[in-house]
C-alpha positions as CSV (number, residue, x, y, z in Angstrom):
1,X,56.7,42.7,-74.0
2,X,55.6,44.9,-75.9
3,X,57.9,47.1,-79.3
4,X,59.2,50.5,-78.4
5,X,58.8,51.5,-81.9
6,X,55.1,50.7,-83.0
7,X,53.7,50.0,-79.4
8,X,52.5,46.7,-80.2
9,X,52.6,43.8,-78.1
10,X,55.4,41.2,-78.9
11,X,54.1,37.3,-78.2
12,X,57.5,35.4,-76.5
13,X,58.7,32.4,-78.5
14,X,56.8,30.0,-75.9
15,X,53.6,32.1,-77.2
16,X,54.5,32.0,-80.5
17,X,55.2,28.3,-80.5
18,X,51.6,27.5,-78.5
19,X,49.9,29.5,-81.3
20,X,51.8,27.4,-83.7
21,X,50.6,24.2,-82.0
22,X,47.1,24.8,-81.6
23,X,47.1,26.0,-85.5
24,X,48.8,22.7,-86.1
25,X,45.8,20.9,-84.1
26,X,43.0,22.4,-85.8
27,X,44.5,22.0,-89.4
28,X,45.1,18.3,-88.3
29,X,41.6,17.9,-86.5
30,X,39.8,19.2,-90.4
31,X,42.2,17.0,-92.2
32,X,40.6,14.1,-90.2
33,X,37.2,15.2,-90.3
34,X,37.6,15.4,-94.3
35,X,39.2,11.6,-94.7
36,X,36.1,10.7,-92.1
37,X,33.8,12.7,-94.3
38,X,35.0,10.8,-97.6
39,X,34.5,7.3,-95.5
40,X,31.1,8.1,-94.9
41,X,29.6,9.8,-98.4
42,X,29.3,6.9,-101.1
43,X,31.1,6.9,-104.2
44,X,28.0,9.5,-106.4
45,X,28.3,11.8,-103.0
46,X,32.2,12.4,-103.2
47,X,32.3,13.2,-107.1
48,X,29.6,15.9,-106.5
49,X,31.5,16.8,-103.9
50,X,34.4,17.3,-106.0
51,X,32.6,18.9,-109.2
52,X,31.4,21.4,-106.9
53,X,34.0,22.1,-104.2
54,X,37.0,20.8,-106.0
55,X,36.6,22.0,-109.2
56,X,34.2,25.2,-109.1
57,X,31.4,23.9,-111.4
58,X,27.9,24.8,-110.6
59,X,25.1,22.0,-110.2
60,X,24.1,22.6,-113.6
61,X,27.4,22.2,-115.2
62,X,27.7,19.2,-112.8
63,X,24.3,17.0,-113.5
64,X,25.6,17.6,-117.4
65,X,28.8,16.0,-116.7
66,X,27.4,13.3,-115.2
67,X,24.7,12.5,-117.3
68,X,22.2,13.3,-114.1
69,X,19.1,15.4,-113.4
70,X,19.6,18.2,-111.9
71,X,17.1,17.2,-108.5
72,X,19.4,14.5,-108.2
73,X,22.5,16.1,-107.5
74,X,20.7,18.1,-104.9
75,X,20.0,14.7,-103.6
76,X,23.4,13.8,-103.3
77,X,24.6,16.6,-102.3
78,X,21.7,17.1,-99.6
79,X,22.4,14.1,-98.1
80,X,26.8,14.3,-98.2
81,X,26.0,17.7,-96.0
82,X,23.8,16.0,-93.8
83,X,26.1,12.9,-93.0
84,X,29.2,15.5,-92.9
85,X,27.3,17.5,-90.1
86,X,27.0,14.6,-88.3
87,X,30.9,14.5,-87.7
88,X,31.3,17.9,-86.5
């Protein structure tokens, strides 16, 4: 159906509702892929994780707040992203 006004195609509520479903399954399908990812990365993995993602700091500013070379959080982050890959 499409507006007389504008021309543009109108969705029907079914449509709309379908879209709002498959939103609802993708949002829901990351959400498990991100509890799955946190199973998976050991305890060093996540809080790099978190320093960088979570709270914006770089990989300077997060080897400095955790008392770590920098080479190691590449490490850690390195091998988080590979073992998060695997699940997707």
């Amino acid at each position: 159906m499409s507006c007389e006004m504008c021309g543009k195609e109108e969705k029907t509520l079914e449509e709309q509702e379908m879209e709002l479903r498959d939103d609802a399954l993708r949002i829901t399908e990351a959400f498990n892929r991100g509890w799955k990812a946190r199973e998976i990365c050991s305890t060093r993995e996540r809080e790099i994780i978190e320093s960088v993602i979570g709270l914006g700091m770089s990989f300077e500013e997060t080897a400095e707040n955790y008392g770590i070379n920098l080479k190691t959080v590449y490490f850690h982050w390195g091998n988080a992203l590979t073992k998060i890959r695997g699940l997707v």
